[in-house]
C-alpha positions as CSV (number, residue, x, y, z in Angstrom):
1,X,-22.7,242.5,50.0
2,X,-20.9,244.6,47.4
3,X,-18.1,243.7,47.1
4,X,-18.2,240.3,48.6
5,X,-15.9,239.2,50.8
6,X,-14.3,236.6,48.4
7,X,-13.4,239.7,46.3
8,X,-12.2,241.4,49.1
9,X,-9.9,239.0,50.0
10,X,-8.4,238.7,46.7
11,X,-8.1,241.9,46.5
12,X,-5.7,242.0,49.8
13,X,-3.9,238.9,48.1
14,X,-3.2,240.6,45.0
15,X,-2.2,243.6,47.0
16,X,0.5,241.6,48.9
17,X,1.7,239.6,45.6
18,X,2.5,243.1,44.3
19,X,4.2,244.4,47.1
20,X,6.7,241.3,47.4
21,X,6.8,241.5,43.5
22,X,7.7,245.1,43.6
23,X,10.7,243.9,46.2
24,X,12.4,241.9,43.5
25,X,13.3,245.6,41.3
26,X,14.5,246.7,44.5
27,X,18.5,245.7,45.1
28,X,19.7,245.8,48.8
29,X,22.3,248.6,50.3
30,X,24.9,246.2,50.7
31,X,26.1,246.0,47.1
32,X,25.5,242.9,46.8
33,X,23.1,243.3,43.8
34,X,20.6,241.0,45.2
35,X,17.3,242.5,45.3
36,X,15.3,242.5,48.8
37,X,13.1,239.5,47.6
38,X,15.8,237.6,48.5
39,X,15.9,238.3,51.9
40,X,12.3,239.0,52.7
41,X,10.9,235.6,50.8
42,X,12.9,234.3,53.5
43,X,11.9,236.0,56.7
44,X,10.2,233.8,59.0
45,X,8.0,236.8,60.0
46,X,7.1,238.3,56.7
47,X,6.2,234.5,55.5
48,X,3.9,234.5,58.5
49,X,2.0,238.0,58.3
50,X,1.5,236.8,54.0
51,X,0.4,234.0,55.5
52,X,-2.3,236.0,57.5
53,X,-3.3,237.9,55.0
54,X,-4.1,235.1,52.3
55,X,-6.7,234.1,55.3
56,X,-7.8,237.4,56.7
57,X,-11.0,237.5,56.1
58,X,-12.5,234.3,56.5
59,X,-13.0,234.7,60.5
60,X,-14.9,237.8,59.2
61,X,-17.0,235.9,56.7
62,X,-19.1,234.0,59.6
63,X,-19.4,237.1,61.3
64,X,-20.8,238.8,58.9
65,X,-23.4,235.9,57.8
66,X,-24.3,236.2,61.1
67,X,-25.1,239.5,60.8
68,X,-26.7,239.6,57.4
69,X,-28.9,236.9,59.1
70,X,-29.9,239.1,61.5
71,X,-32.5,240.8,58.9
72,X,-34.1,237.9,57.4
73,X,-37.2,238.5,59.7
74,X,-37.6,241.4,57.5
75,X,-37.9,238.8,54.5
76,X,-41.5,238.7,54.2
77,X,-41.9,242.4,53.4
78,X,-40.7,241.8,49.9
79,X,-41.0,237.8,49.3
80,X,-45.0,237.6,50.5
81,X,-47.5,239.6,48.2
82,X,-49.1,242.3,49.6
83,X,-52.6,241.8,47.2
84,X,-52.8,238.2,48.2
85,X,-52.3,239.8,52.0
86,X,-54.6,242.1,51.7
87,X,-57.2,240.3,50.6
88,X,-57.3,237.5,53.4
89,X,-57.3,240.1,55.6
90,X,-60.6,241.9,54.5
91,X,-61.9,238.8,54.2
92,X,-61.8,238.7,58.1
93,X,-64.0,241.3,57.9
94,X,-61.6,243.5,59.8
95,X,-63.2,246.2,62.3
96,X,-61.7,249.7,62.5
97,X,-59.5,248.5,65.3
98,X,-57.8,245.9,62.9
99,X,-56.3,248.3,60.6
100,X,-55.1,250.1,63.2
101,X,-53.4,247.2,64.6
102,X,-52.3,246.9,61.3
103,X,-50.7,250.5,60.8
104,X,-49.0,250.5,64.3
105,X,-47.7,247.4,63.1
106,X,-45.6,248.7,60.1
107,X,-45.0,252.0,62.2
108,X,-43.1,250.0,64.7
109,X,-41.3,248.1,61.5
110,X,-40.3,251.0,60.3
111,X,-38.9,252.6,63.3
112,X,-36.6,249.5,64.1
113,X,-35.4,250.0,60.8
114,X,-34.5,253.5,61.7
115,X,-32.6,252.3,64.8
116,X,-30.3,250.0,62.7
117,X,-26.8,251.6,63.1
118,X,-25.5,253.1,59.5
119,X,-22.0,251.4,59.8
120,X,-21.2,248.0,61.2
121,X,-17.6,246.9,61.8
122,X,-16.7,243.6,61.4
123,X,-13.0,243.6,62.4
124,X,-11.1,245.7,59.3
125,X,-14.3,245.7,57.5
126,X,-16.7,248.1,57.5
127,X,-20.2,247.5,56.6
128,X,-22.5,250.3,55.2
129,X,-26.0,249.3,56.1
130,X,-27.5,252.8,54.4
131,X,-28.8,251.3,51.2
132,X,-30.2,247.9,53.3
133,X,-32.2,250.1,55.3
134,X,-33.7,252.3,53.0
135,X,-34.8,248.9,50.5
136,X,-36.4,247.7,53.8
137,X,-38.1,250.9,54.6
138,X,-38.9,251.6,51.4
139,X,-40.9,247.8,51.5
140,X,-42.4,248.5,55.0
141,X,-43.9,251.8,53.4
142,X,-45.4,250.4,50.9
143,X,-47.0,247.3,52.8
144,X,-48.5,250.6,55.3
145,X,-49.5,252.7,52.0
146,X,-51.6,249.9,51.0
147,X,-53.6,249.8,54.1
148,X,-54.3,253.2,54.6
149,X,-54.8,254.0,51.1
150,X,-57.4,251.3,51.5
151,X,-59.0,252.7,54.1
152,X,-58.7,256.1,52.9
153,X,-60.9,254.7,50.1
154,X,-63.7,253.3,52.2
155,X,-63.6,256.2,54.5
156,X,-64.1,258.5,51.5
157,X,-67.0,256.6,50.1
158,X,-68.8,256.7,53.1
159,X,-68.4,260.5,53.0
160,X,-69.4,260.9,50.0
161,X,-72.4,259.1,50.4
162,X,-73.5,261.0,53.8
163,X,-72.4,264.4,52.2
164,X,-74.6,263.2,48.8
165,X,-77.4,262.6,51.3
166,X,-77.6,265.6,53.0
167,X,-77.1,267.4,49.7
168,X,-80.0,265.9,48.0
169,X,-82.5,266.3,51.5
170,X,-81.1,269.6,51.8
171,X,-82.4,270.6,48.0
172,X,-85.5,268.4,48.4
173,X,-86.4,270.3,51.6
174,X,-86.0,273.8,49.7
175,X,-88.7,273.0,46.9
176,X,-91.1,275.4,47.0
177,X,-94.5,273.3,47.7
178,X,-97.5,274.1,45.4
179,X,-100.2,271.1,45.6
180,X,-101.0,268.5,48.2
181,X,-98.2,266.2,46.7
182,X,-95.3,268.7,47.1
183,X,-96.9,268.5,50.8
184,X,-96.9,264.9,50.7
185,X,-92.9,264.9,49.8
186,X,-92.1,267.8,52.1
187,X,-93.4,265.2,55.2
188,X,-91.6,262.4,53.9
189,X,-88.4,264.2,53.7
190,X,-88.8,265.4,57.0
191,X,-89.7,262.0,58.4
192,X,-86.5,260.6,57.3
193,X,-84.4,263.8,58.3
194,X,-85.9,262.8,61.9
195,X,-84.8,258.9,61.4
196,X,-81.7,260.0,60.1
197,X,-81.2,262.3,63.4
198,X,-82.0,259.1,65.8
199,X,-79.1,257.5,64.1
200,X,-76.5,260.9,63.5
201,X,-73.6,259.2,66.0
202,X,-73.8,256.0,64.0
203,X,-73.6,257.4,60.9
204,X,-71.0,260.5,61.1
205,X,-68.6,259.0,64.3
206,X,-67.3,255.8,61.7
207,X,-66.2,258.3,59.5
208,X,-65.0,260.9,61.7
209,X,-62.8,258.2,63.5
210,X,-61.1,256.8,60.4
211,X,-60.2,259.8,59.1
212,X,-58.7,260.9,62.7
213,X,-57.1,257.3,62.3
214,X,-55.8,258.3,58.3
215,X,-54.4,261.5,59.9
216,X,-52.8,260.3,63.7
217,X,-50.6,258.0,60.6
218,X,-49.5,260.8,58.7
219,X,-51.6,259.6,55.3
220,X,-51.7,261.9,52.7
221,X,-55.5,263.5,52.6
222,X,-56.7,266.3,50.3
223,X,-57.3,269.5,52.8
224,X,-60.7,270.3,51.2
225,X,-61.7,266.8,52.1
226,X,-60.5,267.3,55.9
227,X,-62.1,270.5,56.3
228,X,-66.0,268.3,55.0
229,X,-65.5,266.2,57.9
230,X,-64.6,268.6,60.4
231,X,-67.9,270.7,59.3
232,X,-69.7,267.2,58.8
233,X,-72.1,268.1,62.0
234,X,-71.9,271.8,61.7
235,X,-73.4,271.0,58.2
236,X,-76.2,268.8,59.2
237,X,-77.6,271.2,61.6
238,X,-77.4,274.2,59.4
């Protein structure tokens, strides 16, 4: 907390020290030159509220431990490393569905983050949880970006190798056949288009659903690279 509380509270002492050290320069209306220290340093009541003041705060101290407690389940987001994280969790050789588990995971984080109220009052104080929240969503982000930027990776490579693929079967199939080899190759290449046909779902529908996945999170993807899989199958049957 800035300020803390224990400078808080001083503050409110020193504030009171000055006010019954401004009373001394102050002489009372009855001529009697005595200055209204006199009289108020004596007052059963003002003694009291001082009193009340040099302990104001403390009540609000557990309170607002108890409050501040409240987040520490969010502790992890910036005391465990997300590398050493990441890596035990590929090394469960996650399926598809894991990293989306994964993604609604930190979506939820971050939206009970959002609900945490702006201001909260702890008797005279006033707590301004604006800067809390945005460190913690700012963690819970990052923990997200590294999964789908992850994914985003794999899901890319895997396009660029089908996209490679039909590239180079695409220019084989084009060569202009002269002998009995060029024949030879032309079969070949359409033998494995055939194969490659048998197996289209398996091949394209990975890719197609991560990047559905990449985009149903909001992940950043270039537009050109959205548009290649939306004409993935449109391409392979041109």
């Amino acid at each position: 907390m800035s300020p803390s509380l224990e400078d808080t509270q001083e503050a409110v002492n020193h504030t009171s020290r000055l006010v019954l050290d401004a009373s001394k320069q102050l002489p009372m209306w009855d001529n009697s030159k005595k200055p209204v220290y006199e009289r108020i340093s004596r007052d059963r009541e003002i003694i009291k509220m001082v009193l009340l003041l040099t302990g104001s705060l403390e009540g609000a101290k557990r309170h607002a431990r108890e409050y501040l407690g409240t987040f520490s389940k969010y502790e992890w987001l910036w005391k465990d490393d997300m590398a050493v994280a990441y890596k035990m969790f590929l090394q469960s050789e996650p399926l598809l569905e894991d990293f989306e588990a994964e993604l609604k995971k930190y979506v939820a984080i971050e939206g009970e983050i959002q609900k945490i109220p702006a201001v909260h009052n702890i008797g005279a104080i006033s707590l301004d949880t604006k800067p809390l929240k945005a460190a913690f969503q700012s963690e819970a982000a990052a923990w997200k970006s590294q999964y789908a930027k992850n994914l985003h990776h794999q899901a890319h490579e895997k396009l660029s190798q089908l996209t490679q693929w039909m590239h180079d079967m695409t220019r084989n199939l084009k060569r202009e056949v002269t002998d009995l080899d060029d024949v030879r190759h032309a079969v070949d290449n359409l033998q494995r288009v055939r194969e490659k046909e048998s197996a289209l779902d398996s091949e394209f529908l990975p890719v197609e659903e991560m990047y559905a996945m990449l985009q149903r999170y909001n992940v950043n993807i270039p537009k050109e690279e959205v548009d290649i899989v939306t004409d993935l199958r449109y391409s392979w049957k041109k």
